[in-house]
N, C-alpha and C positions, 0 to 999 in steps of 0.2 A: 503215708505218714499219719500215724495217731494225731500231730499239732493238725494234720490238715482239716481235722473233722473241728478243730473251733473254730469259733467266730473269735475275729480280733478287731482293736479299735486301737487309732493310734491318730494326732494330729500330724495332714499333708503339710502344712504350713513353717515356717520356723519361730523358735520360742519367742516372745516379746510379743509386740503390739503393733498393727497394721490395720488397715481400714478392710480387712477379708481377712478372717481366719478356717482354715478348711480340717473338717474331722472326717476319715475315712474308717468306712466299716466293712468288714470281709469273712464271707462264712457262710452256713447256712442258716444262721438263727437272724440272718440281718434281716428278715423281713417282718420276723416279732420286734426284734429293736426299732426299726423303723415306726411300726405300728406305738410301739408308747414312746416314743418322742415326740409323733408327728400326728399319730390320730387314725392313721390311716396310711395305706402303702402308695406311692407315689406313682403318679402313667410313667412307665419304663421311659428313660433316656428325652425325657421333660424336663426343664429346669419348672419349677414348683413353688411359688411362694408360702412358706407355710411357716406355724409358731413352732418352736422347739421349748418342748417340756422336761423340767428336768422331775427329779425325785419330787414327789405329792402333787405331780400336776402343776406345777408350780411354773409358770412365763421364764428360761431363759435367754430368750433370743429370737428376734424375727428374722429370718433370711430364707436364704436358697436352697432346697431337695436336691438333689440328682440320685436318682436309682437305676440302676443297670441289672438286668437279670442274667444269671449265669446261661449261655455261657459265653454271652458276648459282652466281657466286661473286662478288665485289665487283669485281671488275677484269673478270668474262667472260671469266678465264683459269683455270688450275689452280691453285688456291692452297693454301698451307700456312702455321699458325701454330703455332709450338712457344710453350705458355705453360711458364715454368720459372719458378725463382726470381729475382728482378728484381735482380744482381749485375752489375755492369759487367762483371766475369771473365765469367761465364757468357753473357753476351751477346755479347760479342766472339770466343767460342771457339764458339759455336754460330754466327754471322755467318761466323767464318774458316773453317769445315767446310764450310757450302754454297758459297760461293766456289770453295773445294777442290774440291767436285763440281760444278762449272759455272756458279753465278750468279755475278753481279756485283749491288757494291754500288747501291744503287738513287739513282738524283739525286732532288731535291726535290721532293715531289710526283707522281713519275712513276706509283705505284699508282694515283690519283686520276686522271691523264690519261689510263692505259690504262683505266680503267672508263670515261670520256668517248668515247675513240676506239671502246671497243668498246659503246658505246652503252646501257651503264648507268646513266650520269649522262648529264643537258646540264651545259652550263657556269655556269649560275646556279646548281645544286647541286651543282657540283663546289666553285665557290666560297665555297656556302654550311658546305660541308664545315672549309672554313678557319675562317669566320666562328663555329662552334660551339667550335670550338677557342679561340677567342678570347675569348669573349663574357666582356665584363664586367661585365655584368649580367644577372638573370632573365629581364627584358625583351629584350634582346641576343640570348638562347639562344632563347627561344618565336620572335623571329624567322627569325633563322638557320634553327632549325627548321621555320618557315611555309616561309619556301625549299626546303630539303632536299625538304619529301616533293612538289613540285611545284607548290605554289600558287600562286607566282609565275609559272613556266613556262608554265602554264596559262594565265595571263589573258592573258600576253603573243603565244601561242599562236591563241587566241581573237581577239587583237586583229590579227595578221597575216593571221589566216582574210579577216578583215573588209571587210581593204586590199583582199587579193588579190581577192576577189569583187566589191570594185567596181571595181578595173582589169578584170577578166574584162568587167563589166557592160559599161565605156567602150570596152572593143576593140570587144565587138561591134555596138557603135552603130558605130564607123568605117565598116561596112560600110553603113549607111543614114544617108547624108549629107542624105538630104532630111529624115530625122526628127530632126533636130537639135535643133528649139526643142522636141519634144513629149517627147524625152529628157531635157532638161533642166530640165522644169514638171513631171515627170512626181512622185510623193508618196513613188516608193518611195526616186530619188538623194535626195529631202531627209530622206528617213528615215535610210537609209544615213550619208548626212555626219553628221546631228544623233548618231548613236548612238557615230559612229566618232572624232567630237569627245570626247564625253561619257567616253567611254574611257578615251582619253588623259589628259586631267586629272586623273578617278578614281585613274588607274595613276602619273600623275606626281607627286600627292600624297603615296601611299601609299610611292611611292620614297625621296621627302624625309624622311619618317619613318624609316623605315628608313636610310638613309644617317648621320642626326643618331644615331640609336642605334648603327649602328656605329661612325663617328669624331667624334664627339660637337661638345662646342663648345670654340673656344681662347681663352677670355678673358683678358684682361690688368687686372690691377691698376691704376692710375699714379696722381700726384698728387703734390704736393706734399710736403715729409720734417712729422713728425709729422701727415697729417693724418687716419690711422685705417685706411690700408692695410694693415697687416700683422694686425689687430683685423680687419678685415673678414676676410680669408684664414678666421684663425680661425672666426671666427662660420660661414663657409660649410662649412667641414672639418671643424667640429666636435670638433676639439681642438686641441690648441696645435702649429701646423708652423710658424709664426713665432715668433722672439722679438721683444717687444714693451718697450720701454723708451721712453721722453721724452727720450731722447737723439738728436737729429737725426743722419741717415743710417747709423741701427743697420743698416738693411739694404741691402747694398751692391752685391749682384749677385742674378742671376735665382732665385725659391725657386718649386720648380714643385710642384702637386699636382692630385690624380686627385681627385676628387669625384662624385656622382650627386645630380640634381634627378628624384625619381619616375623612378627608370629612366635620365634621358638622364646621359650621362657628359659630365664638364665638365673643360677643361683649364686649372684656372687658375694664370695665372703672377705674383709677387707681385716688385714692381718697387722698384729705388732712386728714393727722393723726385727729385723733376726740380725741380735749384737750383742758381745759380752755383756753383761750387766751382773748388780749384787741387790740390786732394787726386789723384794721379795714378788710385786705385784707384777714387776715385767716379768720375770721369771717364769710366770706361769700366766700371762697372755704368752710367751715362745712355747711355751710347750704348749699351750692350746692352738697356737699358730700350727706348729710342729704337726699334731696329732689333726688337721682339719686339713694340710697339705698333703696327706697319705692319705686321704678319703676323697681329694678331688676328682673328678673327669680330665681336671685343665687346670694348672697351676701358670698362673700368669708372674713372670717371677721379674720381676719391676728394677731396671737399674739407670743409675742418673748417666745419664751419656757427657755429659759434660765432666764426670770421674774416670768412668769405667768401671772396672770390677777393680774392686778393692784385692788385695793381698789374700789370697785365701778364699775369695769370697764363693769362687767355682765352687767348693767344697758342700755351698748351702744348698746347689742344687739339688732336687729333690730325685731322691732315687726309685725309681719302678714306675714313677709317674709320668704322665703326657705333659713335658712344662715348653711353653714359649716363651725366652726370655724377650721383654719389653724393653727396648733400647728407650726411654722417655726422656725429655727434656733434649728431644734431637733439632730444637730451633734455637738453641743457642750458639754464638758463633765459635766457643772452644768444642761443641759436641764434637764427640767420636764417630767414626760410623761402627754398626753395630758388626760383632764376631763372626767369625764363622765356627760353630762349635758342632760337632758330632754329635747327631741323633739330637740336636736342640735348634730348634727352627728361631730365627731372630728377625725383629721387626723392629725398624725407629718410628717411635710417633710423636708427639705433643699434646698431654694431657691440656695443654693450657692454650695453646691454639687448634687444635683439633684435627693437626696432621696426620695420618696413619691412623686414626681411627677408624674410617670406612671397612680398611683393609685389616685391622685388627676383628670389626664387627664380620667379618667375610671368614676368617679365621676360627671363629667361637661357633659360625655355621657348622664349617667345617668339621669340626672336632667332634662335634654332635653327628654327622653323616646327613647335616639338614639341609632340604631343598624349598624354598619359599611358595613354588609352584606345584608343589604336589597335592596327589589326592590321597591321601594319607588317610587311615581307617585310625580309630582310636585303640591303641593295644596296650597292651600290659607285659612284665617282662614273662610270666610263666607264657603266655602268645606265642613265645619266640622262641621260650626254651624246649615247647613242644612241637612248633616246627622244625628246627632245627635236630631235635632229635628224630621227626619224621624222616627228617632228609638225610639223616646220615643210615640210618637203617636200609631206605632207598638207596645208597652210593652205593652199602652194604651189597646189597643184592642184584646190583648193575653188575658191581665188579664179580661174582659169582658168577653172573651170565656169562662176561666175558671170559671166564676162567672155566667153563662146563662147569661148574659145580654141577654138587645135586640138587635138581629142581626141591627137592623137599626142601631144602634151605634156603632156597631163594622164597618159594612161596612162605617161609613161617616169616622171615626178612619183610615181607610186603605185609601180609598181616598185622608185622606188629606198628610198621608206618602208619597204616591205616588207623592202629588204634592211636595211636599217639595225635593224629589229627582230629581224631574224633574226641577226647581229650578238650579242646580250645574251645567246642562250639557246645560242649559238653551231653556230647551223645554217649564217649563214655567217660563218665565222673566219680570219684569218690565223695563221701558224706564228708570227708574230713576240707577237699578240697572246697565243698559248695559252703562249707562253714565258715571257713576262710573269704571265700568273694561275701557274701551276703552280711556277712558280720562289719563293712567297712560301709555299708549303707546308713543312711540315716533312716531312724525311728521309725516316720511316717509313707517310708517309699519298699 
């Protein structure tokens, strides 16, 4: 890459003010940049106390060197970090200096690509890089982290060996057309397939896991106006992010919150009551209700047990979507027990004493495909959509086996599995794809 031949500079740090602010520099000209900041080039992989000079020689900053010489360095270029004090001044006038000596500012992510290009990272730990940054949760970070040090790349790794060697195996049966049937009775292809199945689903598990911990679940609220929505919210956030009154359609437009069930993050959105109205402003919290229920994972669709369904009310049920209706306010002594409805799974709880919530939180796992005990790698949905296409190309070519196909079709079938795994870990990539991951990085990573 033409970008790879510059030198860039970009603050590790985030914007504002902290007691350490870190400037990172990447290229080959960092050791002239070095030289007129610092005076002189720092002993490799020493922390360094030295002045940092900006334009005319000028004091701005006493702190800390780090110099790493290529190609043992994060990027597998020459790098340099000036730790100083974390002042947006001081970071902009230490950023404006190396510019002044030759870098340029660095686009999003690009330290993180140049380590990828120069084969420091794959792209599952490049991304997992991001995902650490991110995590919002313990769970969240230990995966990410399962990522980062290769465990994932590995298995994935492992499992393209697998492909590749039994397309190897299939080519070279084409040359012995007469050993066809004894190739394909033979215990080692049904070993091969059984193992190379087994793989797959192992890995396609552990992805979902991981996926559900990084973008967790989007659930929606809805129901009826009083009948314990905005009380549920509560009960699941654990303190009060709704106001709650007996005043029908106290709440009028979308109230969103971040939650955690044992780790999995949960996105729930708490909805206006769905009811005739001529009120201009309810009108449109229902239809933003409406349009934020067709976007769910989990439509939690809330009803007062102590009514029932109102006349009709079946009708509000959301169509296409995964809804659990919420039998709530089942500790009063007129409550109903909850329905038995078709294809809609029913639970009683109490927002207000906290009956059924265990079991409603065991539910919201569920829905996600989440297990609290997993070792769960940090993924992404393209992760999944490439294995998944791996494995179907595999089924592909299973089933050909057992059908005698023609090996030429089973082998281009296994090829192109291969490539599709190869795809995740991005052995093979397009520009357009790595512009996409790298573009969702921050500035200084």
């Amino acid at each position: 890459m033409n970008a790879a031949r510059d030198t860039i500079v970009a603050p590790a740090t985030p914007p504002g003010r902290g007691g350490i602010g870190v400037v990172r520099v990447s290229g080959p000209e960092t050791r002239r940049i070095a030289t007129g900041i610092l005076g002189g080039l720092p002993e490799a992989r020493h922390a360094t106390v030295a002045v940092f000079a900006g334009t005319g020689g000028l004091t701005v900053d006493v702190g800390i060197a780090l110099y790493f010489p290529a190609p043992a360095s994060f990027t597998g270029e020459d790098v340099l970090e000036l730790h100083g004090h974390g002042g947006p001044v001081v970071m902009d006038l230490l950023v404006a200096r190396a510019i002044e000596l030759g870098a340029r500012l660095a686009r999003p992510g690009e330290f993180s690509e140049r380590a990828f290009h120069n084969g420091k990272l794959d792209l599952v730990q490049a991304e997992a890089i991001a995902d650490l940054i991110a995590a919002g949760s313990a769970e969240a970070a230990r995966a990410a982290l399962r990522s980062l040090s290769g465990e994932f790349s590995r298995e994935i790794g492992a499992l393209a060996l697998r492909v590749m060697q039994l397309r190897a195996y299939v080519e070279a049966a084409i040359d012995f057309p007469d050993e066809d049937a004894e190739f394909l009775e033979s215990q080692e292809v049904k070993d091969r397939l059984t193992e190379i199945g087994q793989r797959f689903a192992s890995i396609a598990e552990t992805l979902r896991q991981g996926r559900a911990l990084r973008d967790g679940l989007h659930v929606v609220i809805a129901g009826r106006p009083n009948a314990g929505k905005s009380s549920l919210l509560n009960a699941l956030a654990g303190h009060d992010a709704a106001i709650v009154t007996e005043i029908p359609g106290t709440t009028r437009d979308l109230l969103r919150e971040r939650i955690h069930v044992d780790g999995l993050p949960i996105h729930v959105v708490d909805t206006a009551g769905l009811r005739d109205t001529d009120d201009v402003i309810e009108v449109e919290g229902l239809r933003r209700a409406r349009m934020e229920m067709s976007r769910a994972d989990l439509v939690l669709y809330v009803v007062d047990a102590a009514h029932g369904f109102a006349e009709g009310e079946e009708a509000d049920l959301p169509a296409g979507t995964t809804t659990l209706v919420v039998w709530n306010k089942s500790d009063l002594p007129q409550a109903q027990p909850p329905p038995e409805l078709e294809d809609r799974p029913s639970l009683a709880i109490s927002a207000l004493t906290g009956v059924g919530l265990p079991e409603l939180r065991a539910q919201l796992k569920a829905a996600a495909g989440y297990q609290s005990e997993s070792s769960a790698w940090s993924a992404r949905r393209r992760h999944l959509d490439a294995l998944e296409r791996a494995r179907s190309l595999f089924e592909v070519a299973e089933a050909r086996l057992g059908e005698k196909a023609s090996f030429e079709l089973v082998a281009e079938e296994l090829r192109q599995a291969h490539q599709a795994l190869g795809e995740i870990t991005g052995e093979v990539s397009s520009d357009a794809l790595l512009g996409a991951v790298f573009a969702t990085f921050c500035i200084g990573k």
